[in-house]
N, C-alpha and C positions, 0 to 999 in steps of 0.2 A: 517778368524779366526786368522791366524796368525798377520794380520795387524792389528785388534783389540783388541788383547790381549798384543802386543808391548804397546799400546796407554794407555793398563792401566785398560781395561776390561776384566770380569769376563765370561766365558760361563754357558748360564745356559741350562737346558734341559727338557721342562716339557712337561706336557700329551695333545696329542694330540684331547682326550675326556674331556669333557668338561660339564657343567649343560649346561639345556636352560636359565633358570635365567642369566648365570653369559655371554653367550653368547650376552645376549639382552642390558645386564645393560650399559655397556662403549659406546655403539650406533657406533661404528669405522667405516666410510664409506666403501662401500664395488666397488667404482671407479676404484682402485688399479689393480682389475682381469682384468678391461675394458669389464666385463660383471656384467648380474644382474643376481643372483641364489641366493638359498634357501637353506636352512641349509641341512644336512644329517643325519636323525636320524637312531640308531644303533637298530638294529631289536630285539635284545635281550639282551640286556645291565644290567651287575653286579649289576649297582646302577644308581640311578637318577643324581650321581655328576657325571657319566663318562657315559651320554646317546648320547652325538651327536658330530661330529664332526666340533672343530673349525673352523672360517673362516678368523680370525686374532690372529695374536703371541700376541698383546697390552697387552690383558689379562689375559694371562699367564703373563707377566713380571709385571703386579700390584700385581698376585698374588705373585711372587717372594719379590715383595718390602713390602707388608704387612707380610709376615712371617717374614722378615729380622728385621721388627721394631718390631713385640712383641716380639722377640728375644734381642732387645736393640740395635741393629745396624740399624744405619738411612742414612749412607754413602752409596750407594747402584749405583752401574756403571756396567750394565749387559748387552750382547748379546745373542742373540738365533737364530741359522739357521735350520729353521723347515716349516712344512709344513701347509697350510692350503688350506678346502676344501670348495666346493660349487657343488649345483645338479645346472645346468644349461641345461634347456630344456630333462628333465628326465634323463640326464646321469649326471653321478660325474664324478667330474676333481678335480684335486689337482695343487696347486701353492708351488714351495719354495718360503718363507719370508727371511728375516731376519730385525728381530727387535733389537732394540734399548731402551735402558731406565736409563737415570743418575737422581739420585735424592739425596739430602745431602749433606755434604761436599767432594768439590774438593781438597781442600787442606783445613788439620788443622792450628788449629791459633798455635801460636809459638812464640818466644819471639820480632819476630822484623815482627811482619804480623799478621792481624786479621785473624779467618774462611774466606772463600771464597767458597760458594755454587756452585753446577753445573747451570750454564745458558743456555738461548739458542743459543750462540754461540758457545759451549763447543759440543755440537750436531750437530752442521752443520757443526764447523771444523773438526769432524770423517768421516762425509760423503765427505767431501772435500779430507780428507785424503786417503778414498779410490778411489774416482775417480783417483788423481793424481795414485796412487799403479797400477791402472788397465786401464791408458792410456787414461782416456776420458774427462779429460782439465776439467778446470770450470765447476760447474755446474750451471744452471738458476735456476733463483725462481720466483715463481707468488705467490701471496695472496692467501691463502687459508680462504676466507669471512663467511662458513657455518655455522661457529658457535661455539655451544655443540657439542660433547666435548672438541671442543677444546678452552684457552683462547683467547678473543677476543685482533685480532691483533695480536697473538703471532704463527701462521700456515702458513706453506709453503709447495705449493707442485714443486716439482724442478726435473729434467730432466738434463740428462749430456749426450756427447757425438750427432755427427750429421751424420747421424739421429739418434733422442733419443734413446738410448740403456738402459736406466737406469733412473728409474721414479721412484718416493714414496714421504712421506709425512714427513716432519718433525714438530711438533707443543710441543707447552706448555698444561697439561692438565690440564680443568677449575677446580676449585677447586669442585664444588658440583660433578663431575664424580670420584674423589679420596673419598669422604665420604660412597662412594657405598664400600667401600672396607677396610673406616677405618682408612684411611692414613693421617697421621699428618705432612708428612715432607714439606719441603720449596717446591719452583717450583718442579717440576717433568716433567720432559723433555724426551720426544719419540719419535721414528723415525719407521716408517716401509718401505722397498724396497723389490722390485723385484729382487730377484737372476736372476734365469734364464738370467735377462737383464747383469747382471754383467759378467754372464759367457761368452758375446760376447766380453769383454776387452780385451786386453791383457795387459802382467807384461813386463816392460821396462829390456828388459836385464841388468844385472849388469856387469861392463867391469872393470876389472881389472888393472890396469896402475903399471910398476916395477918402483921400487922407485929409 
């Protein structure tokens, strides 16, 4: 949190209930757990929009970015460390995430410099940033080929630390999986990772030197 929010990102913190609609629509592979399980639905639930519990932050943070734009704000560089669930083999289990999402302008235009939007290098130098924070060198990448929703050619899933301590995905999202939501801005760029895995890093001590 701290090393995310130096870099310029905002925390956000949304419900961990969820519709089934909105659970289904973004299709976010569910590889990440390194298992396969099924949603959790809530035995007596308020409402139909808060019936089951999520299985990725993703969509909680489109939802953050489409309130942000019918609000007029299109700039939008958010974090979220939350949780998501899955019934696997009749029991529930819960995973920490933490997501990722920039979308809009990185820097405004000005008199000697055009707008300059968030990219996908703007996303993987965060993830790059916290490997270094947490001691585990370079991260690898391999092609992430699957598809929807992500855009083609623009998906990686990458791994730091040996042996992999820290796995997740970073991609561009296609544009017809932002229409499910409404969303008008330029690329939109996401990232989700395994906490848990971060938690075996460790932080480089800071050593003090008299001047």
């Amino acid at each position: 949190r701290e090393t995310l929010a130096g870099a310029g990102l905002n925390e956000v913190v949304t419900h961990a209930l969820v519709s089934p609609a909105e659970e289904a629509k973004l299709g976010w592979p569910d590889d990440l757990a390194a298992v396969s399980g099924t949603e959790i639905s809530v035995t007596n639930p308020l409402s139909a929009q808060h019936s089951v519990l999520r299985r990725h932050l993703v969509a909680s943070l489109l939802d953050v970015l489409s309130l942000n734009e019918r609000q007029g704000r299109g700039a939008v560089a958010i974090f979220e460390v939350g949780k998501a669930y899955q019934r696997v083999s009749d029991v529930p289990s819960e995973w920490t995430r933490l997501g990722l999402l920039l979308a809009g302008a990185a820097e405004p235009s000005s008199w000697n410099r055009t707008e300059r939007f968030y990219d996908f290098d703007d996303a993987k130098g965060l993830v790059e940033l916290l490997c270094r924070r947490l001691g585990l060198g370079t991260p690898t990448y391999t092609a992430d080929r699957r598809g929807f929703p992500f855009h083609p050619g623009r998906a990686l899933q990458l791994s730091a630390g040996s042996p992999a301590v820290l796995v997740g995905r970073v991609a561009e999202l296609h544009p017809d999986a932002l229409q499910a939501w409404e969303i008008r801005a330029p690329p939109v760029i996401v990232a989700e990772l395994d906490v848990p895995s971060q938690e075996r890093g460790s932080l480089v001590p800071v050593r003090v030197e008299p001047i």
